[in-house]
VOBA-1610 file (N, C-alpha, C; in pm, whole numbers, padded with zeros to 5 digits, always signed):
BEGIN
Unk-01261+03648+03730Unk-01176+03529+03738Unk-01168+03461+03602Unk-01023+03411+03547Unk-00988+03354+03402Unk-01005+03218+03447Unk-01088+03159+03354Unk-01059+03000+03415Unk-00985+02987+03276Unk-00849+02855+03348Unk-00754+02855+03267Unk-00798+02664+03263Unk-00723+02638+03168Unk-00679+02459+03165Unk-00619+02434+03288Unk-00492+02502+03359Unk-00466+02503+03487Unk-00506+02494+03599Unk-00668+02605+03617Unk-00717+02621+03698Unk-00792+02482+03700Unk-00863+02433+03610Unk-00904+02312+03556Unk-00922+02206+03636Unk-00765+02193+03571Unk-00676+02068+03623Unk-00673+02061+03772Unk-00616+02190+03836Unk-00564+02164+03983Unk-00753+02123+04034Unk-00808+02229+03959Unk-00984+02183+04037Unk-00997+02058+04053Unk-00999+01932+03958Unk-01002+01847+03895Unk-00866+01730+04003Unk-00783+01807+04073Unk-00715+01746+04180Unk-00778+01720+04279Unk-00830+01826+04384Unk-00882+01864+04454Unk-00978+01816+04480Unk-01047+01781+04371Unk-01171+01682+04356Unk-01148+01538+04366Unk-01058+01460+04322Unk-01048+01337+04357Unk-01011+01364+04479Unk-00923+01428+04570Unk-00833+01424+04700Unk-00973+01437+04783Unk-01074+01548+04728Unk-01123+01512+04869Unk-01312+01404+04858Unk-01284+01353+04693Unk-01343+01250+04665Unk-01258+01077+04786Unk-01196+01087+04800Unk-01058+00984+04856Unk-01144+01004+05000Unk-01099+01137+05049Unk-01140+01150+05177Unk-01260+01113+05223Unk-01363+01132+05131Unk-01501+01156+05171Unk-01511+00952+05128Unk-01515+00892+05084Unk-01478+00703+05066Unk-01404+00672+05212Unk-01309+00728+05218Unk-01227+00652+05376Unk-01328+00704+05450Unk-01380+00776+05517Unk-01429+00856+05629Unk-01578+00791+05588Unk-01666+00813+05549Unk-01781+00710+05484Unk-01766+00559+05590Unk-01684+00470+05560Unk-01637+00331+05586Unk-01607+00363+05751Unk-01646+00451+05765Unk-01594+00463+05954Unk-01694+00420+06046Unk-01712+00277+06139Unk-01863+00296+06197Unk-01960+00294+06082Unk-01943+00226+05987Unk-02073+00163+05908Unk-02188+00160+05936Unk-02316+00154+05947Unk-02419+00084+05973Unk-02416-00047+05897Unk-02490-00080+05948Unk-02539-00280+05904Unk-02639-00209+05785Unk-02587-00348+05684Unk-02697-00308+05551Unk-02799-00390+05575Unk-02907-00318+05659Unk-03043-00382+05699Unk-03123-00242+05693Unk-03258-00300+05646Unk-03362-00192+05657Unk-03399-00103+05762Unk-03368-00146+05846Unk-03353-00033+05999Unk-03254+00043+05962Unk-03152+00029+05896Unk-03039+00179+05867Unk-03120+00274+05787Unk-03190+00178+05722Unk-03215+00297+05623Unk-03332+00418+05626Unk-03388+00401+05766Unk-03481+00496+05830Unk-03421+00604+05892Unk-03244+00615+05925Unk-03178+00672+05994Unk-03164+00804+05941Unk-03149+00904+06070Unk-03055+01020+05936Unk-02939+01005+05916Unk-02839+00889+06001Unk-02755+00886+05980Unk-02713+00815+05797Unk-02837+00717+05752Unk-02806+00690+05655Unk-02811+00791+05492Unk-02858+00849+05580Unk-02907+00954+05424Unk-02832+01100+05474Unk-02765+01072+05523Unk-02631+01179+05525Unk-02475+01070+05491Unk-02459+00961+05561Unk-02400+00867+05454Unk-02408+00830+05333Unk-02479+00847+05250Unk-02520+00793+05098Unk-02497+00918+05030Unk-02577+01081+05108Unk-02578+01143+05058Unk-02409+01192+05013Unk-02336+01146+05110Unk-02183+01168+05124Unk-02144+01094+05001Unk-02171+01029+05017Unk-02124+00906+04901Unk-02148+00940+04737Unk-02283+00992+04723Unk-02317+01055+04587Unk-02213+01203+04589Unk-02181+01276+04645Unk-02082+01375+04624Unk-01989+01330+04591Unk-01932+01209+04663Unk-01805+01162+04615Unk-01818+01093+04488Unk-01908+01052+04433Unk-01886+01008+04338Unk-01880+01097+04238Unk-01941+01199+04265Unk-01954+01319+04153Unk-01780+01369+04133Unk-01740+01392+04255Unk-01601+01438+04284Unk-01487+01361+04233Unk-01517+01232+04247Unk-01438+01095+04158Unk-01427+01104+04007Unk-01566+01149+03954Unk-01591+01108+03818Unk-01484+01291+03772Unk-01497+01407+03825Unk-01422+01501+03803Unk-01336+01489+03778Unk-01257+01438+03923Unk-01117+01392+03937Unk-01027+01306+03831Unk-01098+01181+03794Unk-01010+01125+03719Unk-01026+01153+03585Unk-01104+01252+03515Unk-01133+01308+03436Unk-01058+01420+03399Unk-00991+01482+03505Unk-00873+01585+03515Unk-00766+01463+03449Unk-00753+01384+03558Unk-00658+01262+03511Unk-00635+01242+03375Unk-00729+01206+03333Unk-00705+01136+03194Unk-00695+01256+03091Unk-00740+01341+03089Unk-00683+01491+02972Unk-00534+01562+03036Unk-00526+01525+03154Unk-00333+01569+03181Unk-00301+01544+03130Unk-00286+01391+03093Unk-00226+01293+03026Unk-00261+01216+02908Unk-00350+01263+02835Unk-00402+01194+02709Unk-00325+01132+02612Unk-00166+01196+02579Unk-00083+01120+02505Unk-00049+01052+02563Unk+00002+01052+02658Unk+00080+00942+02762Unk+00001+00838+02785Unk-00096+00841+02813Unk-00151+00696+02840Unk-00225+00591+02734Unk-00274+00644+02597Unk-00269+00512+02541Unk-00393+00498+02547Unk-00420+00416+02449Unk-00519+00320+02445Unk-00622+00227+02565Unk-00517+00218+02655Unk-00548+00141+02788Unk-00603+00255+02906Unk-00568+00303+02886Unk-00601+00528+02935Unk-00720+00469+02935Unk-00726+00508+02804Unk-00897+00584+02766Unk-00995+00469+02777Unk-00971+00322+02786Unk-01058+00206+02823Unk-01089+00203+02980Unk-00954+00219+03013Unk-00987+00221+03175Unk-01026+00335+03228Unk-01048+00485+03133Unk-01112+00604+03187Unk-01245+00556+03142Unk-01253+00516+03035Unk-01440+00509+03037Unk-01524+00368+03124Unk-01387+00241+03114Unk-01488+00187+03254Unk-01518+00245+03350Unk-01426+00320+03416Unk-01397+00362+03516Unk-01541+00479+03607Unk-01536+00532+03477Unk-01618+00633+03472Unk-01744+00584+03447Unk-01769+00472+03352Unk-01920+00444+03383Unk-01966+00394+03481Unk-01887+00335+03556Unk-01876+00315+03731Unk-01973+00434+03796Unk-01872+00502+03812Unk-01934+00619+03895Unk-02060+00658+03823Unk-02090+00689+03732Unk-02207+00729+03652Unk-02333+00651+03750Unk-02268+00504+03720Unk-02372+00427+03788Unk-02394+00470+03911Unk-02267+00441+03979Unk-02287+00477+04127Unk-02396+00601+04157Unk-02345+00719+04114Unk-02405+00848+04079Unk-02613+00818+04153Unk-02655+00712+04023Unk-02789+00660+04003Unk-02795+00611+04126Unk-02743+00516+04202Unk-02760+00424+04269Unk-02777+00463+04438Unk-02664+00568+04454Unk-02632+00649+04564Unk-02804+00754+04564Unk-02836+00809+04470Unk-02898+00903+04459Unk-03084+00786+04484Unk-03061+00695+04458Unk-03182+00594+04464Unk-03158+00632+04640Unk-03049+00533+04685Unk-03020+00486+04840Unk-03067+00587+04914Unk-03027+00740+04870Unk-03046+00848+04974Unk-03187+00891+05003Unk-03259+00938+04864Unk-03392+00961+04845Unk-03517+00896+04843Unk-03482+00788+04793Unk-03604+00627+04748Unk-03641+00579+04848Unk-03506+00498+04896Unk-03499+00415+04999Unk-03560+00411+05117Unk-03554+00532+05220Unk-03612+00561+05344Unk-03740+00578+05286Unk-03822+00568+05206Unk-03952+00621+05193Unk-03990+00468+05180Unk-03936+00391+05141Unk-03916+00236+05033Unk-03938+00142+05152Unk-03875+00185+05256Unk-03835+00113+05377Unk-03929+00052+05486Unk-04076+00116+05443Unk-04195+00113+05491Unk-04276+00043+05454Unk-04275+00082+05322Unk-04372+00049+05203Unk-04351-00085+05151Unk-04192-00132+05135Unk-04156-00234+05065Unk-04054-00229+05115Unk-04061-00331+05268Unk-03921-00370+05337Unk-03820-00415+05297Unk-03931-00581+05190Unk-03863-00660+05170Unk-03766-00625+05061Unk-03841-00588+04950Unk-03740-00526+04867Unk-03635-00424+04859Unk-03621-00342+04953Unk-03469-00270+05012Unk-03396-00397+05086Unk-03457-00432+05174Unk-03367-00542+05249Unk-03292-00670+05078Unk-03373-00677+04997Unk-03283-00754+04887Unk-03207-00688+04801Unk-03174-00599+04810Unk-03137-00405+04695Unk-02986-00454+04827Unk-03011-00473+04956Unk-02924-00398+05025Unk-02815-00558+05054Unk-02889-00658+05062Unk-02794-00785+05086Unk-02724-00822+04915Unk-02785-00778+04814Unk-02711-00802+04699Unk-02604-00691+04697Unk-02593-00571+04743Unk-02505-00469+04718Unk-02406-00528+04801Unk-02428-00547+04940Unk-02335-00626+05006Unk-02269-00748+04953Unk-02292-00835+04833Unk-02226-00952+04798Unk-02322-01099+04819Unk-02446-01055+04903Unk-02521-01194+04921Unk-02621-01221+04809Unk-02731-01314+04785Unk-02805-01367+04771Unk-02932-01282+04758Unk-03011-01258+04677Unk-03137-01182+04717Unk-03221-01270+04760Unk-03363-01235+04834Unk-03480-01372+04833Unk-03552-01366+04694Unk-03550-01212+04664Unk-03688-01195+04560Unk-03610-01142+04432Unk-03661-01053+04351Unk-03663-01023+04274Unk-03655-00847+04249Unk-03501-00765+04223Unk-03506-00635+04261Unk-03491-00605+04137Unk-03539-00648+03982Unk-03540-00598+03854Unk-03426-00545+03848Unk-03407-00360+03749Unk-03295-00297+03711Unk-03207-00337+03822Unk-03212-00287+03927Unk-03159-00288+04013Unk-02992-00396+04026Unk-03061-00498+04013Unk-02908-00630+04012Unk-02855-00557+03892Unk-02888-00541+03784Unk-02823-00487+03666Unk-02724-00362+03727Unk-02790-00304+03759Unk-02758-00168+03785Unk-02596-00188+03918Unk-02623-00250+04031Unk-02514-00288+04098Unk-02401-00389+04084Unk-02462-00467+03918Unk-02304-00534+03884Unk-02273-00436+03784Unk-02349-00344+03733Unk-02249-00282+03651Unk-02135-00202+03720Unk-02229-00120+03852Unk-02114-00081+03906Unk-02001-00120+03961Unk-02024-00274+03993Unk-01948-00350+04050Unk-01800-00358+03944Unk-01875-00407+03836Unk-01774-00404+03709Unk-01661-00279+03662Unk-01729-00161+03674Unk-01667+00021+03657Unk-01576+00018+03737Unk-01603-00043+03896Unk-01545-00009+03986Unk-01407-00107+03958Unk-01416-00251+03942Unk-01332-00326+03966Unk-01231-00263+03809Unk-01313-00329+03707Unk-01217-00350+03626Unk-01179-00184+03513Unk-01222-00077+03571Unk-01198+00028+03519Unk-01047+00115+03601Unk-01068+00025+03774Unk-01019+00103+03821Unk-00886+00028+03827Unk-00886-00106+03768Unk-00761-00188+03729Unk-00666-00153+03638Unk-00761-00073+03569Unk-00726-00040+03365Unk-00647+00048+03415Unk-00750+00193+03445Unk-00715+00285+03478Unk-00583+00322+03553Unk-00566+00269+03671Unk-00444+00245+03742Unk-00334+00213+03692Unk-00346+00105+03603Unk-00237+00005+03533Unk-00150+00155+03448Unk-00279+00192+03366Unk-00231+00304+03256Unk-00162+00423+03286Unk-00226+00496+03413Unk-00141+00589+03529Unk-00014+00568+03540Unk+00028+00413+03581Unk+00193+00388+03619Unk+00208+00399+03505Unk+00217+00333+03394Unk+00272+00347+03324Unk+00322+00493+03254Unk+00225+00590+03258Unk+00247+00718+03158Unk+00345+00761+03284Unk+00351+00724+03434Unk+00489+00818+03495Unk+00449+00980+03470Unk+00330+01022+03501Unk+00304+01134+03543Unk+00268+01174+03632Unk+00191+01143+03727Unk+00126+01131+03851Unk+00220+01018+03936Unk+00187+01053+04054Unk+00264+00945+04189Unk+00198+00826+04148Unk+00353+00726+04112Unk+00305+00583+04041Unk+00286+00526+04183Unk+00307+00545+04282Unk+00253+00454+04433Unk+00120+00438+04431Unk+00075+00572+04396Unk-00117+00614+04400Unk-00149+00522+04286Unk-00109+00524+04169Unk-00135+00456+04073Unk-00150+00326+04053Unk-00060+00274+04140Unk-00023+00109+04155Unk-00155+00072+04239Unk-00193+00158+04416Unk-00285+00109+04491Unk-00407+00119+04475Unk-00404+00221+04355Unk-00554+00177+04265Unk-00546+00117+04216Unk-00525+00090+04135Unk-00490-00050+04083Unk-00529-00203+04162Unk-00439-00189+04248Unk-00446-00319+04374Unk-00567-00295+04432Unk-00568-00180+04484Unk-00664-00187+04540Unk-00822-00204+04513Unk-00864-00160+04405Unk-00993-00237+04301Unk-00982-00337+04285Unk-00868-00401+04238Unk-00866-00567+04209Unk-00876-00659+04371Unk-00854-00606+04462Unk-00885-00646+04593Unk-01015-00679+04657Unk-01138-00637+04553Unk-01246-00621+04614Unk-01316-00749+04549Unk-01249-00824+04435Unk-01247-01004+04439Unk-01245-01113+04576Unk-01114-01062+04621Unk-01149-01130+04734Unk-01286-01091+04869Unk-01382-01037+04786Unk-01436-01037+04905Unk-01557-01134+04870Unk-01545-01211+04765Unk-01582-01284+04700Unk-01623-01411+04822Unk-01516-01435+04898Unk-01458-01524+04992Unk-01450-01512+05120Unk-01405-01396+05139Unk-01394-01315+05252Unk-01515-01273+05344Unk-01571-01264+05470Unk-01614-01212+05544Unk-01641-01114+05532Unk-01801-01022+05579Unk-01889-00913+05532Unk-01780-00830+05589Unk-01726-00823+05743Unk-01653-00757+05778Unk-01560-00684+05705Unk-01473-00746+05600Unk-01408-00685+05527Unk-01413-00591+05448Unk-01580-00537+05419Unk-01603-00462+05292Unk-01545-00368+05333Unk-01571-00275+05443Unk-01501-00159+05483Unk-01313-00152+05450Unk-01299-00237+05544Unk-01126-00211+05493Unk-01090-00211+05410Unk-01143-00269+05308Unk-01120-00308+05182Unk-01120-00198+05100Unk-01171-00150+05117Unk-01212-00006+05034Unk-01124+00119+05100Unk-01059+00124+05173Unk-01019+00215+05196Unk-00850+00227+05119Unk-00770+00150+05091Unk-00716+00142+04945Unk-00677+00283+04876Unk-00831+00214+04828Unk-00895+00296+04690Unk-00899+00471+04714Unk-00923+00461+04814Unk-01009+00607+04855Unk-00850+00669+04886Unk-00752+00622+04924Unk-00588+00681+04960Unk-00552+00666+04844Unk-00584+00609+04738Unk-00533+00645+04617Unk-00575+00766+04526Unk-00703+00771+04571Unk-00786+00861+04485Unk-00715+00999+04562Unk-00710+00987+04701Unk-00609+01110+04741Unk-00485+01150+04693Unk-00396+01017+04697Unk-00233+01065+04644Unk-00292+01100+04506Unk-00333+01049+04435Unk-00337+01097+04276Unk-00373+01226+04258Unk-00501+01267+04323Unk-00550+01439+04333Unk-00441+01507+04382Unk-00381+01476+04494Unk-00261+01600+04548Unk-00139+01592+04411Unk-00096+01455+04390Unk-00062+01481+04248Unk-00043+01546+04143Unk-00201+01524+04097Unk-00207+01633+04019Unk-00227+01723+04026Unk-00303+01798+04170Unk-00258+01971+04172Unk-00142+01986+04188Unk-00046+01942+04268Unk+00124+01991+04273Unk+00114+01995+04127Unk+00098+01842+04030Unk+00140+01900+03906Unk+00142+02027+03855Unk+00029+02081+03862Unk-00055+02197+03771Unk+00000+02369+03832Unk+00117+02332+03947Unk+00178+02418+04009Unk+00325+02496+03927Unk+00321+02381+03839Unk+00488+02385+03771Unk+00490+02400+03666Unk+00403+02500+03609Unk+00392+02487+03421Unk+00475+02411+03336Unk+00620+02425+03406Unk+00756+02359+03308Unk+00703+02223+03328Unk+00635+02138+03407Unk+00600+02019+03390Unk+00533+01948+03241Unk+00441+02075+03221Unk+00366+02039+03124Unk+00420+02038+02998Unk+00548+02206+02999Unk+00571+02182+02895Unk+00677+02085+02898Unk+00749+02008+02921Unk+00844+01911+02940Unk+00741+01784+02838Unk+00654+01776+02949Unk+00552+01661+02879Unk+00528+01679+02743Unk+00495+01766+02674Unk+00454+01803+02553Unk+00593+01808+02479Unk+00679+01853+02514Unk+00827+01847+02451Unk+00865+01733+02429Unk+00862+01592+02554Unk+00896+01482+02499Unk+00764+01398+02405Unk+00688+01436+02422Unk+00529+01354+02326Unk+00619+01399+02178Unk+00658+01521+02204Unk+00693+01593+01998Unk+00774+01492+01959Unk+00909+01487+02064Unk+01056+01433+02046Unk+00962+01261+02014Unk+00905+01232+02075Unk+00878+01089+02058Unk+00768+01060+01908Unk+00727+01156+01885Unk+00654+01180+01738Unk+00700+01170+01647Unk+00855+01256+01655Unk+00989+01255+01542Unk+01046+01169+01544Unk+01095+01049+01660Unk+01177+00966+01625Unk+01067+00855+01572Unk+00949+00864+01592Unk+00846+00743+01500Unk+00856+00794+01358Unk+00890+00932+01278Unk+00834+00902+01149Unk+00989+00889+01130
//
């Protein structure tokens, strides 16, 4: 088997689409973020779900952003590397939740139970060190990478600008939960995760049509020549 830039790319689809899927389906029937979930197997097959997807995310829009590297600019590559240090984090964090945690849950209630009401948006009682660090950064990757990121998508008009736009919206949506009722975290997020789908099917159709690419590269030249 030749692995091509093609093959790549469409991989690199495929991977956000069913990064998307695996975020909506996750949010289905939640458990409560209390230390009794986290003894479950249901929770450490949830989390564990969750660290794949993030792996699959960080692929995905990584296909994204080298489709399109001329096209998007400056604002591209800011909102690909927030974006992406997001997930990085997540990556850490998911991989703590799945493995740590249930062992943690025994030993040191209290401190998962404050790991788990700050991830949710509340108040800790005590003191969870890296940890707060560690979940506003992701908080931050997530919101304002996936704002950038999105913004920069519509604009380059290569990928389905619908997908592009509701990432967009849809990260910047997760402010209001600022305000909003715990209830909401779930819906809220699901957005994101239909965006991360349209964009992957996206870009594998893209990677179906070679003349796409070269079109793209034909007008980047034409737009090179009329700058000098």
């Amino acid at each position: 088997m030749t692995v091509t830039t093609t093959s790549l790319t469409r991989a690199a689809g495929l991977s956000a689409a069913v990064a998307g899927l695996i975020f909506c389906t996750v949010q289905i029937n939640h458990p409560p973020m209390e230390v009794a979930s986290v003894t479950t197997t249901e929770w450490v097959v949830r989390n564990g779900a969750k660290f794949v997807m993030a792996a699959l995310a960080l692929a995905g829009i990584t296909g994204m952003y080298l489709r399109q590297v001329r096209r998007i600019g400056i604002l591209g590559l800011i909102g690909y590397l927030v974006f992406s240090a997001g997930y990085i984090v997540m990556l850490g964090i998911e991989f703590v939740a799945t493995v740590v945690f249930p062992t943690l849950a025994d030993t040191a209630p209290g401190y998962v139970n404050d790991v788990l009401v700050t991830a949710a948006g509340g108040t800790p009682a005590g003191d969870i060190g890296l940890m707060q660090t560690a979940l506003s950064a992701e908080g931050v990757g997530y919101l304002a990478g996936g704002l950038l990121f999105g913004i920069a998508l519509f604009r380059a008009r290569v990928l389905a600008r619908w997908a592009a736009a509701l990432l967009a919206i849809g990260t910047l949506a997760t402010l209001a939960l600022a305000v909003l009722p715990e209830s909401f975290n779930r819906p809220l997020a699901i957005p994101t995760g239909v965006a991360l789908i349209g964009l992957g099917i996206s870009l594998w159709r893209d990677q179906r049509h070679p003349q796409t690419a070269i079109a793209d590269r034909t007008t980047v030249a034409l737009d090179q020549t009329a700058v000098r």
